[in-house]
Backbone as CSV, one residue per row, in Angstrom:
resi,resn,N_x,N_y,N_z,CA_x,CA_y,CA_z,C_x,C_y,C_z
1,UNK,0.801,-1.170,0.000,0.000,0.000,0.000,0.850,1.242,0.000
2,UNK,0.308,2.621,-0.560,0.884,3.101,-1.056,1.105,4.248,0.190
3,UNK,2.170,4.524,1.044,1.759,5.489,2.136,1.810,7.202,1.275
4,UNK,1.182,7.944,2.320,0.855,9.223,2.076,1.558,9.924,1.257
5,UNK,2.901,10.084,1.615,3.920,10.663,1.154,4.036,10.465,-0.429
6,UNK,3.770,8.796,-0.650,3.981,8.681,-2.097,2.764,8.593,-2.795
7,UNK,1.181,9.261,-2.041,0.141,9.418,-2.490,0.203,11.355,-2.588
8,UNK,0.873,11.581,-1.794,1.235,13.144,-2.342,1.891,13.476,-3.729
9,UNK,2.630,12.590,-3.753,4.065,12.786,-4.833,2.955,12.611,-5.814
10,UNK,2.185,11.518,-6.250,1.650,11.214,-6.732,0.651,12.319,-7.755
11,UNK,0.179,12.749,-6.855,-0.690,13.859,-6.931,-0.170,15.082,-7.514
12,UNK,0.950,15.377,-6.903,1.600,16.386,-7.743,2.250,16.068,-8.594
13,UNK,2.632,14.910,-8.912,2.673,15.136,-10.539,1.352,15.054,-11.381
14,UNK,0.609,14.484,-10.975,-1.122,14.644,-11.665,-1.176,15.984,-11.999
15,UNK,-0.872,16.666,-10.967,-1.145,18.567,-11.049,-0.177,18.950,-12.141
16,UNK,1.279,18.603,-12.005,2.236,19.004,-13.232,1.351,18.681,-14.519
17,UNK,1.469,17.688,-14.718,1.099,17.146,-16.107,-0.289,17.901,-16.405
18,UNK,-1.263,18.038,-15.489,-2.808,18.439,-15.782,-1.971,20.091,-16.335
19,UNK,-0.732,21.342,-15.179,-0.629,22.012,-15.875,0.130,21.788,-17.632
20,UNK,1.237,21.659,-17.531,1.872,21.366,-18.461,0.685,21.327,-19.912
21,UNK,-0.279,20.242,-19.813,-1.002,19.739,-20.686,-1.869,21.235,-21.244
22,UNK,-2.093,22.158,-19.842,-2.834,23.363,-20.347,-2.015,24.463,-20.729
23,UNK,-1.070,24.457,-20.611,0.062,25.475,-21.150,0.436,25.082,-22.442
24,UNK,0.675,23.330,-22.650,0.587,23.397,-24.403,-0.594,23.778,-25.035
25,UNK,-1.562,23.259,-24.903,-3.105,23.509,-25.323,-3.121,25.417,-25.399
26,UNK,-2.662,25.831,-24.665,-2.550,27.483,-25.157,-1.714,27.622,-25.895
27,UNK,-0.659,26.993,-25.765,0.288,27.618,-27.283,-0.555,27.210,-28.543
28,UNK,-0.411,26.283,-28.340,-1.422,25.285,-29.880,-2.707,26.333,-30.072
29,UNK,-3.622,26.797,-29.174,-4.162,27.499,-29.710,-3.929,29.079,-29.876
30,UNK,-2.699,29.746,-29.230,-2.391,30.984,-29.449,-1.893,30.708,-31.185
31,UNK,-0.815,29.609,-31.540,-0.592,29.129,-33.283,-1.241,29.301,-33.641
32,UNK,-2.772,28.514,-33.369,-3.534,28.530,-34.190,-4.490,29.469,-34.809
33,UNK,-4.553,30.459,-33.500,-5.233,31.148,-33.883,-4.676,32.434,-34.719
34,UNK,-3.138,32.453,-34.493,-2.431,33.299,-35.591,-2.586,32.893,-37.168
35,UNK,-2.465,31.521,-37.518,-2.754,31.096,-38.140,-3.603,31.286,-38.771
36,UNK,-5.197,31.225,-37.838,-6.402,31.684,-38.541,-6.599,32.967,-38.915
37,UNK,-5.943,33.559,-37.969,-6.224,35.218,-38.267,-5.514,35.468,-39.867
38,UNK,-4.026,35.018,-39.551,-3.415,35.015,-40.586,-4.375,34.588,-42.352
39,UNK,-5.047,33.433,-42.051,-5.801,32.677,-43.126,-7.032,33.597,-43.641
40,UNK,-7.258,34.512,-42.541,-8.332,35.041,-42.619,-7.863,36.349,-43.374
41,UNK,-7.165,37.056,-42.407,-6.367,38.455,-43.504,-6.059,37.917,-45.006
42,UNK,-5.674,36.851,-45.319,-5.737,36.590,-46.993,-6.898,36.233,-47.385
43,UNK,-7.972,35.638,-46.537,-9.032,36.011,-47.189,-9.899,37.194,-47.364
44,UNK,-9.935,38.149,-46.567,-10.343,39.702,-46.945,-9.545,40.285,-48.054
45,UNK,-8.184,39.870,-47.877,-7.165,40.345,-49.246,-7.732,40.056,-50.645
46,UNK,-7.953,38.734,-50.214,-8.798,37.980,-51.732,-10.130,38.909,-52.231
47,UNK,-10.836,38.501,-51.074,-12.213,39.665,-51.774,-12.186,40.659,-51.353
48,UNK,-11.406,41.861,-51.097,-11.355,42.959,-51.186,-10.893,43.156,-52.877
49,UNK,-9.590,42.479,-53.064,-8.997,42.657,-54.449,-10.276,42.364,-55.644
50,UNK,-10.897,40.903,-54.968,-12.285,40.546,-56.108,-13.008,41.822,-55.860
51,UNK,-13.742,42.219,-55.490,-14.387,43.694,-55.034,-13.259,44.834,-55.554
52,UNK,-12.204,44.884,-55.638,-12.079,46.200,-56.645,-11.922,46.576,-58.000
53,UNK,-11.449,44.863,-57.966,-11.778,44.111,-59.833,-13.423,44.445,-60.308
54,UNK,-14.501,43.970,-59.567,-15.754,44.314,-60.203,-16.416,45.666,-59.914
55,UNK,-15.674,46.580,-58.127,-16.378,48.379,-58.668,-15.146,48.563,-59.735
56,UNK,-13.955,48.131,-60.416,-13.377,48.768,-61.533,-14.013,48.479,-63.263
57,UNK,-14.933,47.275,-62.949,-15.233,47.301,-64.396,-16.470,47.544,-64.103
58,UNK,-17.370,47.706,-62.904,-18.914,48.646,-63.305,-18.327,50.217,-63.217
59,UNK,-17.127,50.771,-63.206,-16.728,52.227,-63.224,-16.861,52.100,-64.612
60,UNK,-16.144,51.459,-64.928,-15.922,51.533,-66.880,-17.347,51.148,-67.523
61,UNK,-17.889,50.211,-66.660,-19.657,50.061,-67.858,-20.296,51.774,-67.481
62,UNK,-20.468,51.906,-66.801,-20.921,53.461,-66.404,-20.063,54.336,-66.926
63,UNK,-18.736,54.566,-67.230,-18.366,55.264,-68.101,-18.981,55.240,-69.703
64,UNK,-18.896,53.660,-70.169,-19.597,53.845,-71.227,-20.767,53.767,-71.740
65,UNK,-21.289,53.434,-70.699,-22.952,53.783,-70.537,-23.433,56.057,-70.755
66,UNK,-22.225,56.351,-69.789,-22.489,58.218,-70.051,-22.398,58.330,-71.344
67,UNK,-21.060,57.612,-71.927,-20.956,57.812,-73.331,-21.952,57.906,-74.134
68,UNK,-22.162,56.825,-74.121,-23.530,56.291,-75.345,-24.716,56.988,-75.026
69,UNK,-24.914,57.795,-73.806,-26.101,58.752,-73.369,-26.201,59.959,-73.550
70,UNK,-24.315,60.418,-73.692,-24.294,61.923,-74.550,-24.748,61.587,-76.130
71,UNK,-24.122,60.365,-76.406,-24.341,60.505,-78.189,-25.771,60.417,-78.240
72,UNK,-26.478,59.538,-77.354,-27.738,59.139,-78.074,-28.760,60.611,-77.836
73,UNK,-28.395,61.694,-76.290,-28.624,62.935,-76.552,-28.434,63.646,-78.018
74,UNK,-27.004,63.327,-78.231,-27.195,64.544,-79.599,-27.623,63.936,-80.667
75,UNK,-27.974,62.718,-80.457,-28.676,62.253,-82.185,-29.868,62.773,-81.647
76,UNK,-30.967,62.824,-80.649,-32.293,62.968,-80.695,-32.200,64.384,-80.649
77,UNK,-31.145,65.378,-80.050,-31.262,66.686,-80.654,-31.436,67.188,-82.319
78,UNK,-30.289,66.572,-82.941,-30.691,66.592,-84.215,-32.073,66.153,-85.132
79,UNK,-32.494,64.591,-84.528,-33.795,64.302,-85.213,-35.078,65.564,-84.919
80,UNK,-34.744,66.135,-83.431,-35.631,67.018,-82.458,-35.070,68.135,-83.871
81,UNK,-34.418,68.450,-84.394,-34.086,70.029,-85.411,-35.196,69.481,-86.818
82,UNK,-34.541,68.202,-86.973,-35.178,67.933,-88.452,-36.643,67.449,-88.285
83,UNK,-37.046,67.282,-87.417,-38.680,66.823,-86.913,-38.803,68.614,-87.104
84,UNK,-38.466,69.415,-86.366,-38.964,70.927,-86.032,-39.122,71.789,-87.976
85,UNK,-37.891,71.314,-88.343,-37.837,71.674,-89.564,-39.045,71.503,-90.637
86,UNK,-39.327,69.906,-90.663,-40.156,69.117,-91.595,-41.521,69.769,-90.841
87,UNK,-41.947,70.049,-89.740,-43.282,70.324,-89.205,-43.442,72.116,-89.744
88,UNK,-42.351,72.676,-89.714,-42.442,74.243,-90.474,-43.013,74.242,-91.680
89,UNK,-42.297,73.098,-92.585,-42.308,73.253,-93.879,-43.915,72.458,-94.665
90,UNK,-44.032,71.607,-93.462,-45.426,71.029,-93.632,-46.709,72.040,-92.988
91,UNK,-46.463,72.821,-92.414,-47.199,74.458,-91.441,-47.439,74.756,-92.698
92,UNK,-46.317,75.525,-93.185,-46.364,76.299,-94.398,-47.386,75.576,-95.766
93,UNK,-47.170,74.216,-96.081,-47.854,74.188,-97.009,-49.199,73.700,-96.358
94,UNK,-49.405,73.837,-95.787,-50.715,73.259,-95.168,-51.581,74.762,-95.243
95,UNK,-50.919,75.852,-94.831,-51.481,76.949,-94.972,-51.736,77.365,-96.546
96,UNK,-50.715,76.975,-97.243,-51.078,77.313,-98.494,-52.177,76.237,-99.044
97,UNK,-52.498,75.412,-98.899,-53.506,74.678,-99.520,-54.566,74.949,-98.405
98,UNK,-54.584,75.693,-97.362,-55.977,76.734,-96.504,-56.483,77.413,-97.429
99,UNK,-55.109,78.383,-97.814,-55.698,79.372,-98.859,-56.643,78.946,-99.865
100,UNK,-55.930,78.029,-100.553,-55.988,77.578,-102.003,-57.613,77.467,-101.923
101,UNK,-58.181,76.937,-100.612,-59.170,76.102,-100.581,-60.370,77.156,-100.141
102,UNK,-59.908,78.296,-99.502,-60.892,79.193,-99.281,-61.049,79.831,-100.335
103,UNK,-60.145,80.573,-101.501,-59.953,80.586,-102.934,-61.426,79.706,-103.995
104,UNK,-60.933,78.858,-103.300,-61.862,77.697,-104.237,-63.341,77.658,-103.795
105,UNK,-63.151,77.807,-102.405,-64.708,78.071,-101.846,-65.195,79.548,-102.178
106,UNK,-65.059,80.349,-102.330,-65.434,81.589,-102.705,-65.395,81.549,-104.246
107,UNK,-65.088,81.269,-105.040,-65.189,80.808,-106.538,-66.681,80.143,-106.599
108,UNK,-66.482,79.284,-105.700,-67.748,78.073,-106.217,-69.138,78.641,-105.724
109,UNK,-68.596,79.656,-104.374,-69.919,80.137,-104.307,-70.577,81.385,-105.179
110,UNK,-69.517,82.169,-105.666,-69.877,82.997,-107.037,-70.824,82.218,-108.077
111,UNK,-69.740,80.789,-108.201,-70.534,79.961,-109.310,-71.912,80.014,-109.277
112,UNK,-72.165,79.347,-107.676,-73.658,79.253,-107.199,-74.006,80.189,-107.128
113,UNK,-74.266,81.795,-107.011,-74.830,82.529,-106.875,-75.213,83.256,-108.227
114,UNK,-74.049,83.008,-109.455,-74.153,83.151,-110.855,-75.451,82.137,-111.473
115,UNK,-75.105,80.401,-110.823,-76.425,79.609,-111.574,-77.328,79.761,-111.083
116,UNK,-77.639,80.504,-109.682,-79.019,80.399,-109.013,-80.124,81.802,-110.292
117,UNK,-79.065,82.743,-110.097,-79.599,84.273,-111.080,-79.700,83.718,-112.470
118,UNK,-78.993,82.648,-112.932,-79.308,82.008,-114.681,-80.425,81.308,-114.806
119,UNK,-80.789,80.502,-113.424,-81.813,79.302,-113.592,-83.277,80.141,-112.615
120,UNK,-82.866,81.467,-112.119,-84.383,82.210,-111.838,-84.828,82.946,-113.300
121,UNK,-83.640,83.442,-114.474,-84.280,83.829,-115.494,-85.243,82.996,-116.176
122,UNK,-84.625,81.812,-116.761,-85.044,80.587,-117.660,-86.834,80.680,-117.356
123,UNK,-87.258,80.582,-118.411,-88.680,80.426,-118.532,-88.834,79.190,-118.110
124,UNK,-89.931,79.049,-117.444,-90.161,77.533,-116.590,-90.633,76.469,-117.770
125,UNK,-89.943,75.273,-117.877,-91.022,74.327,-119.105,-92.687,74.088,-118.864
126,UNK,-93.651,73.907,-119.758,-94.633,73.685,-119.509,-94.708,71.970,-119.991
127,UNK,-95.609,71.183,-119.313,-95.527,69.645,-120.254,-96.538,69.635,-120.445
């Protein structure tokens, strides 16, 4: 049987080893967790860099998106001149065939007022 003394001894090495065992277990995880941190800073590196790769090519679609929005401005300015143009020139003759036509209506009513005075002379037929 084991007397006291070498049930003490005993014991304290139980206690060594129980520390020991928790002092590696912190290094291993102080490593590890450099490690992770470490693993982790290259992964923000990664998609930060992916993230400035795609705001750098929606900068450039939006650049050429303004582009194509000034040009397609000044083409509809121009169609906006030659629409304004063609509606003048169609004003204009539209007014002249107003004229033409009030012209023509005042003619025709002379006419009529000439055949009404020809056909009150005419002797009436008898049958």
């Amino acid at each position: 049987m084991s007397t006291y003394e070498d049930r003490l001894d005993a014991l304290e090495q139980k206690v060594a080893d129980i520390q020991l065992e928790r002092l590696y277990e912190r290094k291993v995880a102080a490593q590890s967790t450099s490690s992770e941190q470490s693993y982790d800073a290259r992964q923000i590196n990664h998609r930060l860099t992916m993230l400035l790769g795609v705001t750098t090519t929606q900068e450039e679609d939006l650049r050429e998106v303004k582009k194509r929005l000034i040009a397609l401005d000044d083409r509809l300015s121009g169609v906006d001149q030659r629409m304004e143009s063609h509606f003048e020139a169609l004003e204009k003759r539209l007014s002249g065939l107003e004229t033409k036509f009030d012209e023509h209506s005042t003619i025709l009513a002379q006419h009529t007022t000439l055949l009404t005075q020809i056909l009150a002379r005419l002797p009436e037929k008898s049958s």
